[in-house]
C-alpha positions, -999 to 999 in steps of 0.1 A, spaced: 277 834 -651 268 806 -626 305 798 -617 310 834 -607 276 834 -583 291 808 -567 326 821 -562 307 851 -548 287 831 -524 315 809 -510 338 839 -506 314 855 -482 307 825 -462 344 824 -454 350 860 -445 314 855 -426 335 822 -409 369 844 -402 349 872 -385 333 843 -362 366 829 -352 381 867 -346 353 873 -324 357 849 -299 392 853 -298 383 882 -285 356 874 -265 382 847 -244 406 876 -241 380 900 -225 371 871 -203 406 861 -195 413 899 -182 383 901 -158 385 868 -142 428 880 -134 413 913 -120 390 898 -97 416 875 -84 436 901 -74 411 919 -55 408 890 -33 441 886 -26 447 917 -18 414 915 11 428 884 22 465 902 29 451 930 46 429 910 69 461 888 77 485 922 83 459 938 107 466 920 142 434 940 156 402 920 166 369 934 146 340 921 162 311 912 138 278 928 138 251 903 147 232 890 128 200 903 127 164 880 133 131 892 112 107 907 139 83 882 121 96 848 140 70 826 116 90 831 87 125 823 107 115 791 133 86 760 127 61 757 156 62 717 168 35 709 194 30 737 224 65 742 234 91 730 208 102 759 180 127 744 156 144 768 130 133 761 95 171 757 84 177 730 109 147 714 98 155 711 60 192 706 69 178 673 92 156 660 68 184 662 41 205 645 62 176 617 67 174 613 29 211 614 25 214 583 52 184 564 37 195 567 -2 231 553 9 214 525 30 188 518 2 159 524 23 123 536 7 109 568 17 76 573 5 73 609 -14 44 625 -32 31 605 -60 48 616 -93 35 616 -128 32 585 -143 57 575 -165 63 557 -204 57 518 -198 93 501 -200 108 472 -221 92 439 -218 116 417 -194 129 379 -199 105 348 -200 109 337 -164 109 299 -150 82 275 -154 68 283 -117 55 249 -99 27 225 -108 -7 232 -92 -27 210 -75 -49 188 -93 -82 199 -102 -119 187 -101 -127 155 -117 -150 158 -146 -181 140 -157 -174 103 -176 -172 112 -214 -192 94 -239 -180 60 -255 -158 66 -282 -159 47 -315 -146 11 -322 -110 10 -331 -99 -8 -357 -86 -49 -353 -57 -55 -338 -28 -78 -346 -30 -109 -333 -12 -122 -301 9 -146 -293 -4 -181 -282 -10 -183 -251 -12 -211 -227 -40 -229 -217 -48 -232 -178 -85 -241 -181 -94 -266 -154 -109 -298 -162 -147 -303 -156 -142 -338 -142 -113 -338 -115 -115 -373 -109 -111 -383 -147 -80 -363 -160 -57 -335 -140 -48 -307 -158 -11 -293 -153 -11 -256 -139 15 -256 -149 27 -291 -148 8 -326 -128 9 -328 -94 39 -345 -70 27 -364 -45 59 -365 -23 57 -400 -4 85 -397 23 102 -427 39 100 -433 72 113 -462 95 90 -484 116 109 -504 143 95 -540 136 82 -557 167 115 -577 189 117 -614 177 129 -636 209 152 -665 194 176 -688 218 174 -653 242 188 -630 217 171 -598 210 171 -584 176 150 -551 161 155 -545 127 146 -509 113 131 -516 78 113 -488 52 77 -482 53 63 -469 23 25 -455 35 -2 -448 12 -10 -413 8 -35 -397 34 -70 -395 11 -96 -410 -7 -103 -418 -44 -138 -415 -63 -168 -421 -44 -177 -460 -49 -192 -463 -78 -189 -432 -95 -184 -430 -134 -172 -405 -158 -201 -380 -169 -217 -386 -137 -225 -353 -112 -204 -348 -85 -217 -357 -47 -229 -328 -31 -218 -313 -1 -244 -285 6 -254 -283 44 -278 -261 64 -265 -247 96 -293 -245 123 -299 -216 150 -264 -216 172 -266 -216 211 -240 -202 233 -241 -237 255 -214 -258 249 -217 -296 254 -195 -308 280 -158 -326 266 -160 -363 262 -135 -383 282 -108 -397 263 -112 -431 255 -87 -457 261 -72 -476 235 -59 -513 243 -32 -524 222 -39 -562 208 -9 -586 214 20 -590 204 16 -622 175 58 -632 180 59 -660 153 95 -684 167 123 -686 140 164 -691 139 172 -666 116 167 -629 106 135 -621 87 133 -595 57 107 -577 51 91 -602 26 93 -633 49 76 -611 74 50 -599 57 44 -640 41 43 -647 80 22 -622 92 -3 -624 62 2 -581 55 -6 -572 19 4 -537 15 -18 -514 -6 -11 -501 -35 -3 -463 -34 -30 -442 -43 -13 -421 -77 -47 -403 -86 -55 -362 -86 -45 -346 -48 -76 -355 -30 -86 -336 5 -75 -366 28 -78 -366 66 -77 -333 91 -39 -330 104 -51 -313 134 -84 -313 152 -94 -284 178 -122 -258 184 -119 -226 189 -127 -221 224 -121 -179 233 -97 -154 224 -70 -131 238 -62 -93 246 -54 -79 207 -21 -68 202 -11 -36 183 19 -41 163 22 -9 140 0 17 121 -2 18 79 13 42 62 -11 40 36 -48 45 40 -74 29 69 -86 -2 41 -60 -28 37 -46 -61 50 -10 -70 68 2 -110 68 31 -130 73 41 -162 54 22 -193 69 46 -219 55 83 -202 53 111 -213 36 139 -195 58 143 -177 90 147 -148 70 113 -151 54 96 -159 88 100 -126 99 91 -103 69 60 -90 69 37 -76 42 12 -53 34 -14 -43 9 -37 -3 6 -71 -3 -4 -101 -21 -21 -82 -27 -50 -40 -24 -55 -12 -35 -77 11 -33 -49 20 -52 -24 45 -38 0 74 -59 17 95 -48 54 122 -65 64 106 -71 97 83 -57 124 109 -32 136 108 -15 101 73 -20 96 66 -1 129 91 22 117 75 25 85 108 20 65 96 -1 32 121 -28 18 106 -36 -17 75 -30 -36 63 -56 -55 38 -49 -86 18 -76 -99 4 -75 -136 -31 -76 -125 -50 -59 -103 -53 -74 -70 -91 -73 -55 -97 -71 -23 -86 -75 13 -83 -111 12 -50 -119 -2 -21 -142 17 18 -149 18 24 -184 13 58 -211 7 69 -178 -5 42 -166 -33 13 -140 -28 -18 -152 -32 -48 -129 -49 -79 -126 -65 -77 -112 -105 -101 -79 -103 -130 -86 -122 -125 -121 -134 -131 -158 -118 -93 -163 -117 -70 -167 -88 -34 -157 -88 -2 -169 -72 29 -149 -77 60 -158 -67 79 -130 -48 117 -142 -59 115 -152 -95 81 -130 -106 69 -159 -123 29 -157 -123 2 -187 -125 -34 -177 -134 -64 -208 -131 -94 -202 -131 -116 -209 -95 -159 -211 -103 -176 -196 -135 -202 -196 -116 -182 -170 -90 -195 -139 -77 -167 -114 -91 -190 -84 -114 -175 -46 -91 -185 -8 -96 -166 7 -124 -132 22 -111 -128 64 -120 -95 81 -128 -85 81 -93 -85 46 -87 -114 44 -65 -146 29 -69 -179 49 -80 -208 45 -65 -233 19 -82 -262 1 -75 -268 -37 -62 -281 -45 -99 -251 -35 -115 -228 -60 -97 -227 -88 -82 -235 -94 -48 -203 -86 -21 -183 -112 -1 -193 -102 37 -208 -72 45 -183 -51 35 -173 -37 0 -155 -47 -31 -144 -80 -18 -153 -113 -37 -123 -138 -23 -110 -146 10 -78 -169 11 -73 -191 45 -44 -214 57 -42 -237 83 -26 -267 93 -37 -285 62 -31 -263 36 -48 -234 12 -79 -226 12 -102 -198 0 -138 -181 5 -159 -169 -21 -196 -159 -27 -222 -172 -54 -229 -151 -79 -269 -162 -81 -272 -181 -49 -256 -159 -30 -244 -187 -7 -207 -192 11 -186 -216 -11 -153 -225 4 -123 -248 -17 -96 -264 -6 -64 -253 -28 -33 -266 -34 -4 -248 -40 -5 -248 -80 -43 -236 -75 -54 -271 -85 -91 -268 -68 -89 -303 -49 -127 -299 -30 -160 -278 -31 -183 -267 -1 -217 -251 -4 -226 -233 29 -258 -224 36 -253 -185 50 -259 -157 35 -228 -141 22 -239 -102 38 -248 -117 72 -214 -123 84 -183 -94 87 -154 -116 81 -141 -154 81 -110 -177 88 -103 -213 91 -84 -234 119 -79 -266 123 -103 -275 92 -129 -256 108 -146 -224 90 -153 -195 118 -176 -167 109 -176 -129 127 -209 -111 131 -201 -76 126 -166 -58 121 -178 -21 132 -192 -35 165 -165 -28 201 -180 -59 215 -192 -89 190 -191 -124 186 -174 -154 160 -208 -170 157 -207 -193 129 -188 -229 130 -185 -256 100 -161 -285 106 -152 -288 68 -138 -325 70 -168 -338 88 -195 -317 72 -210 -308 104 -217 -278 120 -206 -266 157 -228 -248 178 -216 -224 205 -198 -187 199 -167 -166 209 -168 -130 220 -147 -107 195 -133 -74 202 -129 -47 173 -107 -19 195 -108 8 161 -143 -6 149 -134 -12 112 -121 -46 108 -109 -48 71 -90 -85 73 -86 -117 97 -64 -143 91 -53 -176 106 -14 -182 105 -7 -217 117 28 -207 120 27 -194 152 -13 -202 161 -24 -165 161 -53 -147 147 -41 -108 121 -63 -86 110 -62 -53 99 -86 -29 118 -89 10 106 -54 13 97 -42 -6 133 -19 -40 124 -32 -61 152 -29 -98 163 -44 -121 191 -34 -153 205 -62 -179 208 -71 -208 230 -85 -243 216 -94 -276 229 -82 -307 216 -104 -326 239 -136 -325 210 -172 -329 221 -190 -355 221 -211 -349 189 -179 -349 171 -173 -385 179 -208 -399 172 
């Protein structure tokens, strides 16, 4: 019964499916037939327009009495006909579609938010914010591994009873020279012999009888009130030379027989620690010239510029250095002055430690500085990198301001460091060279007195001074000729060098100099013996200035 319902049902949908398909058969034919018909009529209007050689003139076409609904009213005397308007503005629209021009429409309905897009780029890093409050101190870490031994370079309390090798002992270089010996007159033949000389090194040993465990001699000394007169230059004295003592003979001397004759005993050389010995070259500062600008720094309006005082090359002589800052790692190196007033940078050297100050110096080819923080000095050697660290006073003033993340100093108070070399900031060393040699300036860290050494190249601390000036009183310092030369004031046009100590006679010289700061923020000043002229750095300006002595020394120099 079921298999006949649905024999029933499918043969209806079929018939239903056959009379769908016979019924647009039909439906295309009647269509077929009307759309031939209606082609035919318009061929046949088209061949009787073309057979009729007659002219029908057209009716015209005729305007609404109503002219508002035909034409558009533009100002007072322009009417435009609405169909020329609309075909215009389409044609706008067509132009400005094709040359993808915008023309704003009415604002249409908003529509579905779209797909999210690609992850662009990274866009670029923004400038550095804000720098926040100083956290809290953090917890102890745990110990460390031990190091590796290290080597000692602690200086030796007594100097005069053993030298301590920083790195290694001292060379005193003894260099042979030739004395002609005076002419021996025998049967009226002349004969000069040229023999070696072997002089004792310029210096002194221990004071007379001083002992081991005994304190050293001290060499403090108070400067009195300075005057601007100057005592008039002592005529030269005249030396006469004593006679000739010409002792008769037949034959040639040596140097023995000589000597027997002449009753000379020659000293032994002196083979103790490097000692201070006698001043190579004695002037006073008498005025100074018209500063000279040699370039501007690149970096920042603190710093110090220098040459090397004692050059190993002609290369070397003409590079010149510079340092940024209170406070730098860097010290940067130009080829010469041409580059370093075209600001064109050879090398940059970085030193392990942290340079402080503006005090630093180029010398036989090493720089020179002051450890941050510490009592150490620092010599570096620019060629190999090879570093030496002593130690200069314990008793040094060298406690600064904490530095923040931005390598500057914060702001502290006069109890939470030590007190400043001169009366500017975050300086506690000044290195000096002259004619005899390395030296350097520091402060006291409780006296706050001037203390001045005398260096030599390994840092071995040969001689102390104790000044009696106040460390803040005075802008800036240099020494010449083996005398110490203060500046009043660095932020002053017009000023004065108004302090004087000759450091080999332990006298003071009255008198002063007039100074001239043209940028008013004197930063460094520097004696180079090399070429007798006076550097310093003034508000980022790389000056110079020649100066004028006199050898002819005063009279209270030769009392």
């Amino acid at each position: 019964m079921v298999s006949s319902d649905e024999e029933t049902s499918r043969r209806r949908s079929r018939r239903l499916v056959i009379a769908g398909e016979i019924g647009n058969v039909i439906l295309i034919g009647v269509l077929y037939l009307h759309a031939l018909l209606w082609l035919n009529t318009l061929n046949c209007e088209t061949s009787e327009f073309k057979s009729s050689p007659v002219r029908i003139k057209r009716d015209t076409k005729q305007l609404p009495v109503d002219l508002e609904d035909y034409t558009i009213i533009i100002g007072q005397d322009t009417i435009i006909p609405k169909n020329v308007l609309d075909r215009s503005c389409s044609q706008v629209h067509q132009y400005c579609s094709e040359k993808s021009q915008r023309l704003t429409g009415f604002p249409g309905a908003r529509g579905s938010p779209g797909d999210q897009g690609p992850v662009g780029p990274p866009g670029r890093r923004g400038p550095m914010g804000i720098v926040g409050p100083i956290g809290l101190v953090g917890e102890h870490g745990s110990v460390g591994e031990a190091g590796r031994d290290g080597k000692c370079n602690c200086p030796f309390p007594d100097m005069y009873v053993q030298r301590v090798p920083i790195p290694g002992p001292p060379v005193i270089k003894i260099e042979e020279k030739m004395v002609p010996v005076p002419v021996v007159v025998v049967k009226e033949i002349e004969v000069t012999k040229l023999v070696p000389f072997e002089p004792t090194p310029p210096g002194f040993g221990p004071p007379e009888g001083w002992a081991p465990g005994m304190p050293k001699p001290g060499r403090t000394r108070k400067l009195p009130r300075y005057s601007t007169v100057r005592p008039p230059p002592t005529p030269k004295k005249k030396t006469t030379q004593p006679p000739i003592h010409v002792v008769p003979t037949e034959k040639n001397l040596t140097m023995d027989e000589w000597n027997a004759e002449m009753n000379i005993s020659t000293p032994r050389p002196y083979m103790g620690p490097p000692t201070l010995g006698y001043n190579r070259k004695e002037c006073i500062l008498a005025a100074v010239g018209i500063p000279v600008l040699h370039a501007e720094s690149q970096y920042g309006r603190v710093g110090s510029w220098m040459r090397d005082a004692l050059p190993n090359s002609m290369k070397t002589a003409k590079r010149r250095w510079v340092t940024d800052g209170f406070a730098s790692p860097v010290l940067y190196e130009y080829e010469d002055e041409r580059q370093l007033l075209d600001k064109v940078q050879k090398i940059k050297y970085y030193v392990d430690y942290l340079a402080s100050g503006t005090g630093n110096v180029v010398y036989n080819g090493s720089y020179y500085y002051h450890k941050h923080g510490t009592t150490s000095l620092v010599r570096y050697e620019l060629e190999t990198g090879v570093q030496v660290e002593a130690e200069l006073d314990p008793d040094m003033s060298h406690v600064d301001c904490g530095r923040l993340p931005d390598h500057t100093f914060e702001e502290c108070n006069a109890t939470d460091r030590h007190v400043w070399l001169y009366d500017r900031p975050h300086n506690y060393v000044d290195f000096a060279v002259d004619e005899n040699g390395l030296w350097v300036i520091y402060a006291g860290a409780d006296s706050e007195t001037m203390k001045m050494a005398k260096l030599e190249p390994d840092l071995y601390v040969v001689s102390r001074w104790d000044v009696e000036v106040n460390t803040t009183d005075i802008a800036d310092s240099f020494i010449m000729c083996g005398v110490w030369y203060g500046l009043k004031s660095a932020y002053n046009l017009q000023t004065q060098i108004t302090h004087a100590f000759d450091l080999y006679r332990n006298d003071t010289i009255p008198g002063q100099v007039e100074w001239y700061n043209p940028y008013q923020g004197l930063t460094m000043l520097h004696y180079n013996p090399l070429d007798a002229r006076l550097y310093f750095f003034d508000n980022s300006s790389l000056l110079s200035v020649n100066v004028r002595i006199e050898e002819d020394l005063p009279e209270y120099i030769d009392e």
